[in-house]
Legacy VTK file of the C-alpha trace (Angstrom):
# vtk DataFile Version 3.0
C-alpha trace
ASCII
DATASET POLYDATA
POINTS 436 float
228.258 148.203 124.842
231.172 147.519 122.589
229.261 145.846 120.035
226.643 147.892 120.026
228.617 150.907 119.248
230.219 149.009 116.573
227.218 148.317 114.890
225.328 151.885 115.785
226.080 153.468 112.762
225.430 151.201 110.419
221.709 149.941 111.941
221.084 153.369 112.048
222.139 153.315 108.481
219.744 150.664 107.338
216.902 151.782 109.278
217.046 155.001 107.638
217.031 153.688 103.929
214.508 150.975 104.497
211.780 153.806 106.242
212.891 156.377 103.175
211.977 153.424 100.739
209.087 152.630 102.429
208.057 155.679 102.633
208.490 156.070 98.638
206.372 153.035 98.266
203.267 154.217 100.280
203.604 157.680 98.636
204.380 156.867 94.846
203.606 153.388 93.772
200.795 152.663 96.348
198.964 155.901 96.094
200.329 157.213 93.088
201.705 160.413 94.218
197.990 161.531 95.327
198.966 161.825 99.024
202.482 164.070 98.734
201.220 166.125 101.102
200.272 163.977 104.093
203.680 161.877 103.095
206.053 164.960 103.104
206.962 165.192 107.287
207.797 161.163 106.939
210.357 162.456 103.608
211.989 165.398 105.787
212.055 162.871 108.793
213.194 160.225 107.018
216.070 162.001 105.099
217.337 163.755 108.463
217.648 160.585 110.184
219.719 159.092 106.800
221.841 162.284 106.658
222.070 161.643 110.610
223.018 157.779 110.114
225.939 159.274 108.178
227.116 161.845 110.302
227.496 158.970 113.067
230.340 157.272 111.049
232.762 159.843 112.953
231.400 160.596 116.347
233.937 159.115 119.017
232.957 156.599 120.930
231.929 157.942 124.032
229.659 160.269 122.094
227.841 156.827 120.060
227.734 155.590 123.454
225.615 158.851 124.563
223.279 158.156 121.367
222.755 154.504 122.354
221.239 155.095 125.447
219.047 158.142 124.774
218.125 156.488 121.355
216.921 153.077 123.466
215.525 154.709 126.354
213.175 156.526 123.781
212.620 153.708 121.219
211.754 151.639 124.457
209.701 154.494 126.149
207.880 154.669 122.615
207.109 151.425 122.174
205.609 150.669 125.226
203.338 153.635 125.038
202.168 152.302 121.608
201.151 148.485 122.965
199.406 150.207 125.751
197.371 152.229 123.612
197.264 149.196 120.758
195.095 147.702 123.422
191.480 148.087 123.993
189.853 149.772 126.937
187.850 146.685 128.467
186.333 148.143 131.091
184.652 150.990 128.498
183.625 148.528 126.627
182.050 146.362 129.319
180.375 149.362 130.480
179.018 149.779 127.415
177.675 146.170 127.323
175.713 146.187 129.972
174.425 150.141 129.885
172.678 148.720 126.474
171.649 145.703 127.924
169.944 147.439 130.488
168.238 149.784 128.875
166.609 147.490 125.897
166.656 144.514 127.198
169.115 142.383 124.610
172.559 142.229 124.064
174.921 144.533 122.403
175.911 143.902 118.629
179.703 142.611 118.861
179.842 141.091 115.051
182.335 142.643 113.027
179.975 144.470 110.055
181.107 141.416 107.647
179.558 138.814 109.475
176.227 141.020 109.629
176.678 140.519 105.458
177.589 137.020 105.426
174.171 136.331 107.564
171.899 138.737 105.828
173.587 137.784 102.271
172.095 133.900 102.684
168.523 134.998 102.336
168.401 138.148 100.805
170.924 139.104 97.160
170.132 142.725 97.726
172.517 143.707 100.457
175.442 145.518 100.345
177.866 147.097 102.619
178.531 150.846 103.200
181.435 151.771 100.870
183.345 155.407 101.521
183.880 157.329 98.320
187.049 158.698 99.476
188.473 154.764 99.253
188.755 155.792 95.944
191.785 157.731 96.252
194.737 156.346 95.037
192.654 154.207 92.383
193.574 153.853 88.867
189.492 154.346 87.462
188.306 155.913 84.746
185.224 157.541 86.636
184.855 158.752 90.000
181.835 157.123 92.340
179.956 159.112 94.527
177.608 157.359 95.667
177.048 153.523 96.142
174.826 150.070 95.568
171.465 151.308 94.404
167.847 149.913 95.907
169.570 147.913 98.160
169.730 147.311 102.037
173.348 149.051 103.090
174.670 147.801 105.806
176.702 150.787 108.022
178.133 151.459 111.437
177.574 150.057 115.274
178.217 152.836 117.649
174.762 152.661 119.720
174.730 148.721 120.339
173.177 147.650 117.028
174.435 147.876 113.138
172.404 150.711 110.811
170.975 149.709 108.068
169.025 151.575 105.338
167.403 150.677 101.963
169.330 152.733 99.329
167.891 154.670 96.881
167.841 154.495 92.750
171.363 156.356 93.081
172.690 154.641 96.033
171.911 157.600 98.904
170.126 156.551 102.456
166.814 158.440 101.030
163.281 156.953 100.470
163.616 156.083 96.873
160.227 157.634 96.344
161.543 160.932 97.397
162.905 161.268 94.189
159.469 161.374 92.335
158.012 164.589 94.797
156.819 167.792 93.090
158.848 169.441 95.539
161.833 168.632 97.966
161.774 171.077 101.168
165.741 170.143 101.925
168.573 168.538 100.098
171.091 167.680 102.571
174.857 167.689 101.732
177.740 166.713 104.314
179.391 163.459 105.778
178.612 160.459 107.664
176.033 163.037 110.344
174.035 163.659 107.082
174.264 160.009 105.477
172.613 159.528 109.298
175.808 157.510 110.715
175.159 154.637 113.348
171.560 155.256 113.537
168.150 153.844 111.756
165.278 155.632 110.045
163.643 157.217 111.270
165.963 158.910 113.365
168.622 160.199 110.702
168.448 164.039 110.200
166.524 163.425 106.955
163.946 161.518 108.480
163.573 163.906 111.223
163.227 166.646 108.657
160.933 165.050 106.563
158.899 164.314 109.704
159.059 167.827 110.818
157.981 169.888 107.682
155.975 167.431 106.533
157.410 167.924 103.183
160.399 165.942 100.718
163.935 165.695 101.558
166.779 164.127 99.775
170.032 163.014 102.153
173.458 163.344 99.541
175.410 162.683 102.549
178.511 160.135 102.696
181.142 158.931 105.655
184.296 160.350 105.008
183.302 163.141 102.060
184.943 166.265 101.703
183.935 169.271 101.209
185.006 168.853 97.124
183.622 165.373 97.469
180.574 166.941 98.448
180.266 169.741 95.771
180.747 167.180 93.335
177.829 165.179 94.618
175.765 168.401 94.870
176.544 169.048 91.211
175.713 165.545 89.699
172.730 165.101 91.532
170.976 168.193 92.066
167.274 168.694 91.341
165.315 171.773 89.701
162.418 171.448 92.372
164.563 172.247 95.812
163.839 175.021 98.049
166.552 174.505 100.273
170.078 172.846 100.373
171.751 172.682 103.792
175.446 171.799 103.350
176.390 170.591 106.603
180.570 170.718 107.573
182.141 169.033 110.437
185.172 170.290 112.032
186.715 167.118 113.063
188.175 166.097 109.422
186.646 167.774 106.419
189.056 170.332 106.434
191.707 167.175 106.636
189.504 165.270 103.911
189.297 168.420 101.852
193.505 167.509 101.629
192.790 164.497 99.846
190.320 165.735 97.718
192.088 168.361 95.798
194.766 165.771 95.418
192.628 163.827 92.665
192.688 164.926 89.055
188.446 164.148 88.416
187.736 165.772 91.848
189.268 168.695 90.484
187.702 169.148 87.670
184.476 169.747 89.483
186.674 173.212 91.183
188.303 174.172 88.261
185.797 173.528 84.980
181.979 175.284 86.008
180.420 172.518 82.981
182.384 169.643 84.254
180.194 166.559 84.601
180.789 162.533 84.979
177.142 162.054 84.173
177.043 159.986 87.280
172.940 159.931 86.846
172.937 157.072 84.181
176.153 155.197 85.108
174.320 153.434 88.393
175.204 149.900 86.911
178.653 150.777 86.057
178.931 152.389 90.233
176.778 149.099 91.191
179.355 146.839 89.709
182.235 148.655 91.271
180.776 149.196 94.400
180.033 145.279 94.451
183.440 144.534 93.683
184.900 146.536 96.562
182.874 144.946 98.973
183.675 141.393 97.888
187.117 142.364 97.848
186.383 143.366 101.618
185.133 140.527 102.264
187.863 138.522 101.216
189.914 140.588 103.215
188.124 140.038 106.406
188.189 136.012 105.695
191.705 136.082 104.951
192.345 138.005 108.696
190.159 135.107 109.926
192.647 133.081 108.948
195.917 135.019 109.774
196.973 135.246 113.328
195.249 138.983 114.336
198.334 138.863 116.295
200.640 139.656 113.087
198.084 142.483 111.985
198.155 144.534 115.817
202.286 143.811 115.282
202.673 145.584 112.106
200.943 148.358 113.491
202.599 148.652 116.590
206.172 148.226 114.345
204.795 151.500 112.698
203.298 153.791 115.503
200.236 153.717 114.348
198.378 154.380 117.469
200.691 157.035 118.509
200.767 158.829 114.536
196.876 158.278 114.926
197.165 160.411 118.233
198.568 162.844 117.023
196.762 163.784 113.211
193.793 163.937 116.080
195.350 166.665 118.350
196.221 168.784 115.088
194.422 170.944 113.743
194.563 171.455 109.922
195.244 174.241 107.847
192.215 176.159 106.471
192.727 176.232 102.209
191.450 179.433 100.542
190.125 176.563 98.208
187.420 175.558 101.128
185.813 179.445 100.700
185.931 178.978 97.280
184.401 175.491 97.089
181.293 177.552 99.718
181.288 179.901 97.178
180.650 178.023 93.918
177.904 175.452 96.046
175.714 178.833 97.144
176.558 180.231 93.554
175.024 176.822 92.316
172.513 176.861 94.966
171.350 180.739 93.502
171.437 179.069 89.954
168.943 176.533 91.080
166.680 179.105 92.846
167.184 177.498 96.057
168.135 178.985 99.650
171.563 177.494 100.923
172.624 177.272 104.451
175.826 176.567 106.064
176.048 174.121 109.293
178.534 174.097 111.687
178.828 170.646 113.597
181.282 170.596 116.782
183.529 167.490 117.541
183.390 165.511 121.024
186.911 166.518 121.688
185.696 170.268 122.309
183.617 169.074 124.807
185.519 165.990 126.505
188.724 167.226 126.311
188.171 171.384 125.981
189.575 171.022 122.813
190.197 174.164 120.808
189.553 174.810 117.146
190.773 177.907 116.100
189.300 178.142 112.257
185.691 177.689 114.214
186.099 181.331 114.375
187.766 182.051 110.884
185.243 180.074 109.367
182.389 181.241 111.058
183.301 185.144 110.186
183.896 184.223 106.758
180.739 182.391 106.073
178.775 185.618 107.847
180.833 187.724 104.905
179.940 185.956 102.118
176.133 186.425 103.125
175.221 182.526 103.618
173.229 181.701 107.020
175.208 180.323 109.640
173.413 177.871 111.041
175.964 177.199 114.728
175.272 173.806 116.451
177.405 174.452 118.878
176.301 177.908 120.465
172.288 176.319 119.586
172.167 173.216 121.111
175.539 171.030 122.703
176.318 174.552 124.583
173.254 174.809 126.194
173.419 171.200 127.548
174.303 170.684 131.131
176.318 167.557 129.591
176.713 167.926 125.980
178.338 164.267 125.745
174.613 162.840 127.148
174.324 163.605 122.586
177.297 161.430 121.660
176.537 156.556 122.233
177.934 156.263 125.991
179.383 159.954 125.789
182.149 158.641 124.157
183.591 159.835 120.576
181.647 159.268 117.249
178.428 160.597 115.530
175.364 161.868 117.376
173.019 159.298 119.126
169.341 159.651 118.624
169.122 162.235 121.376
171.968 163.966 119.442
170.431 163.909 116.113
167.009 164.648 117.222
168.349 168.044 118.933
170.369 169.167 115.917
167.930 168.250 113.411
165.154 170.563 115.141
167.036 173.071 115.356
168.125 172.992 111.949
164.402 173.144 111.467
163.778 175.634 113.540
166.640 177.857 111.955
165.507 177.067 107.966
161.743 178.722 108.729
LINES 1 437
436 0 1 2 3 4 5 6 7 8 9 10 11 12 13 14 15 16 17 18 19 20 21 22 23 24 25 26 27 28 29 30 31 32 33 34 35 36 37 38 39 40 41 42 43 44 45 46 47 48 49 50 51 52 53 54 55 56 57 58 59 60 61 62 63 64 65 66 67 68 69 70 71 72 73 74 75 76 77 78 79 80 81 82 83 84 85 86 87 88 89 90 91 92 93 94 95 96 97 98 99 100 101 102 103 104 105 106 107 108 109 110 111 112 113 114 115 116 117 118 119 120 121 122 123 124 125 126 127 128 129 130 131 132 133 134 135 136 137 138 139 140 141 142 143 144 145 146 147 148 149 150 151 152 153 154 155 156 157 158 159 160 161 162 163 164 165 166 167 168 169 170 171 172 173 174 175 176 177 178 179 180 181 182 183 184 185 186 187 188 189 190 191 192 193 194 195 196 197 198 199 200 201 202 203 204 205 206 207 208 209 210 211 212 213 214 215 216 217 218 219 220 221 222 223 224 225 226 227 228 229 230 231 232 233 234 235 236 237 238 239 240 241 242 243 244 245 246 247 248 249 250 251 252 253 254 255 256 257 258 259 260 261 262 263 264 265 266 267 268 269 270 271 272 273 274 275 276 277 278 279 280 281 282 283 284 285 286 287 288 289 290 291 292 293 294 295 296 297 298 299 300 301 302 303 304 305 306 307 308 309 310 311 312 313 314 315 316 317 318 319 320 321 322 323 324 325 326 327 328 329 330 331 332 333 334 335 336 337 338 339 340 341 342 343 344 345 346 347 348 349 350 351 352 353 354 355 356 357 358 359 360 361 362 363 364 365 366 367 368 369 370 371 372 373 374 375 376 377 378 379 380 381 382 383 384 385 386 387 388 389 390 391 392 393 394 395 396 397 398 399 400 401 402 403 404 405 406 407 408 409 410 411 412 413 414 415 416 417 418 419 420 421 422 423 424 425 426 427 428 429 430 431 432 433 434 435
C-alpha cells in the first residue's frame, strides 16, 4: 500500500493529461472541431479529474489510502462489466442460426459484408458497397455527397440471415432507375436506413411495397444514418416537379442524435440557413462515383489489414476505452429536441407546398419501447407539434406495433434493428392506407 500511495498522485496525474490530450485529438485534429458538442462531457470530465489529480498532492495518507481502494474497486468493477459486455451473446446468435435454417432451408449468412464484395467483385466491376453519408463528417471535401455509386449493385446489411442488395439508380438511391423517367411519381420517400429499405431485398422495401400497392411511381431518397438536415438536403437536390406526395419518414432512435452532427457541418448548413443554396449534386454523379469508390476501397483495405492484425488488439482498445459501456449509455439517453428540427419540418412542407405536392410526417418507434418499455418523452412533443403546424401525422406506433399481441414478431428474431419483411409490409400498408 505504501507504494501505491506514493505513486497515487502522480498516475492520477498522468492519466488525467493523457485522456485531456486525447480527448483534444479526437475533437480538434481528428474531426476538426465538428463534434464539440458530443466531445464536451469527456472536456468537463477530463479537466475535473486533472484539477482532482492535483488536489491529491496534499491529502494525508490515510485519506490517498481511502481513494486507492474505492478508485480500484470501481476501475476493477468497471472493467469487468465492459469484457462481459465486449463479448458476444452465443447462445442468441446460435438461436438465430438455426431459427433461419429452419425456416428456409440453408444456412445463415456469417461473411463479414467485405468478403460478400471481394466474391461478387471477381465477376462482376459494377458492385459497390453501401456507404453512409454522414461518414462524411469530419472530412476535409469540397462538396458534400448524398447519395452513392450510381447503376450499380450496393451491397448493404445482414440482419434477417442473408446480405441486401439492390441495383442503384442513375443518382445512387435503392430505386428502379426507370422510375426516374415516369410522368408521374405517386410517393417520394425521405428518411433513414427504414426508407433506403435496410436489411431487406426488393421487393419488400417500403418503396417496393408502395409501388406495388398504388400501382403507380415511387422514388426511395432514403439513406442509413441521415439526419433530418441530411435529409432536407437530399429532398432539395433531388426533388422532382411531377410528385404528388413526399412522405418524410423520422425515427426516434437517433435522428434527433444525427440531427447533432448535422448542424455541425458548414455545407449542411447552408441548406438551413440560404433558401437558393444548391451543390448541384444532379450532374456531379462521377465526381460522388469516384469518391464513393474511394471510400470503399479504403474500407476494404481496412478490413484486410484487421485480417492481418490480431482482432484481439482491436476488442482491447475498445475495452481500454469503455466503449461498450459509453455505447450503453448514448442508447439509454434520450436527446434533446433542437427548435432547429421544427424548423427543418417546416422549410421541407414549405418546399413540399412549392412543389405542389402533399407532405406527410411518419413517426417510426424503436425496439427499445417495446423490449425494454422504454420511454421517449419528445414522442409526445413532437407529435403535438407536427399536429400544429398542420402536416399529417402519420403514427406507426398507435397504427400498427401497438396493436400487435407481440410487436417484436416485426423486428429479425425480435431482437433490435430495422423492420423484417413482416415489419415493413405492416408499416408500408398502412402508410398506404393513411396517404388515400
Amino acid at each position: 500500500m505504501f507504494y501505491l500511495r506514493k505513486i497515487f498522485s502522480i498516475t492520477c496525474l498522468i492519466l488525467s493529461l493523457i485522456v485531456l490530450l486525447y480527448i483534444f485529438y479526437k475533437s480538434e485534429i481528428h474531426w476538426h472541431g465538428q463534434k464539440h458538442g458530443f466531445y464536451l462531457p469527456y472536456y468537463i470530465f477530463s479537466t475535473i479529474s486533472l484539477l482532482f489529480s492535483l488536489s491529491t498532492f496534499y491529502y494525508s495518507s490515510v485519506i490517498k489510502n481511502y481513494l486507492i481502494i474505492i478508485f480500484g474497486s470501481i476501475i476493477i468493477s468497471l472493467y469487468l462489466f465492459e469484457i462481459y459486455q465486449s463479448y458476444p451473446k452465443s447462445s442468441l446468435t446460435s438461436n438465430k442460426i438455426e431459427t433461419f435454417k429452419k425456416e428456409n432451408g440453408y444456412d445463415y449468412d456469417l461473411r463479414d459484408k467485405s468478403e460478400i464484395y471481394e466474391n461478387l467483385k471477381k465477376n462482376n466491376n459494377k458492385i459497390s458497397m453501401m456507404v453512409y453519408p454522414s461518414l462524411f463528417f469530419g472530412k476535409k471535401i469540397n462538396f458534400f455527397p448524398l447519395s452513392n455509386v450510381s447503376n450499380s449493385d450496393t451491397i448493404y446489411c445482414n440482419e434477417n440471415g442473408y446480405y441486401s442488395i439492390y441495383k442503384s439508380d442513375r443518382y445512387g438511391f435503392n430505386n428502379p432507375d426507370y422510375e426516374w423517367d415516369k410522368e408521374k411519381i405517386e410517393y417520394m420517400l425521405i428518411g433513414d436506413s427504414f426508407v433506403q429499405g435496410a436489411c431487406v431485398n426488393r421487393p419488400d422495401d417500403m418503396a417496393s411495397i408502395l409501388r406495388n400497392l398504388s400501382g403507380k411511381g415511387v422514388l426511395n431518397l432514403g439513406f442509413g444514418a441521415n439526419g433530418p438536415l441530411l435529409e432536407f438536403a437530399t429532398l432539395r437536390e433531388y426533388i422532382i416537379p411531377n410528385v404528388k406526395k413526399i412522405i418524410w419518414v423520422y425515427f426516434e432512435g437517433n435522428d434527433l442524435l444525427n440531427l447533432n452532427d448535422n448542424l455541425k457541418n458548414d455545407i449542411l448548413k447552408q441548406y438551413l440557413e440560404n433558401k437558393s443554396f444548391s451543390q448541384n449534386l444532379k450532374n456531379k454523379q462521377k465526381k460522388i462515383n469516384a469518391t464513393i469508390d474511394q471510400l470503399v476501397k479504403n474500407q476494404i483495405n481496412h478490413y484486410e489489414e484487421r485480417l492481418n492484425r490480431n482482432n484481439f488488439f482491436t476488442k482491447f482498445k475498445k475495452i481500454i476505452k469503455f466503449y461498450y459501456i459509453r455505447t450503453l449509455y448514448y442508447n439509454t439517453k434520450e436527446p434533446k429536441l433542437l427548435p432547429s428540427f421544427f424548423e427543418i419540418i417546416e422549410l421541407a412542407n414549405n418546399l413540399a407546398q412549392e412543389n405542389n405536392s402533399e407532405f406527410y410526417f411518419v413517426y417510426i418507434p424503436e425496439y427499445s419501447r417495446y423490449k425494454f418499455n422504454k420511454k421517449f418523452e419528445n414522442y409526445f412533443l413532437i407529435k403535438e407539434e407536427i399536429i400544429k403546424l398542420g402536416i399529417p401525422f402519420i403514427d406507426i406506433h398507435e397504427e400498427v406495433l401497438k396493436k400487435e399481441k407481440n410487436p417484436l414478431k416485426l423486428f429479425p428474431f425480435e431482437e433490435a434493428g430495422h423492420f423484417n419483411i413482416d415489419g415493413y409490409s405492416l408499416v408500408s400498408s398502412k402508410i398506404f392506407e393513411l396517404t388515400n
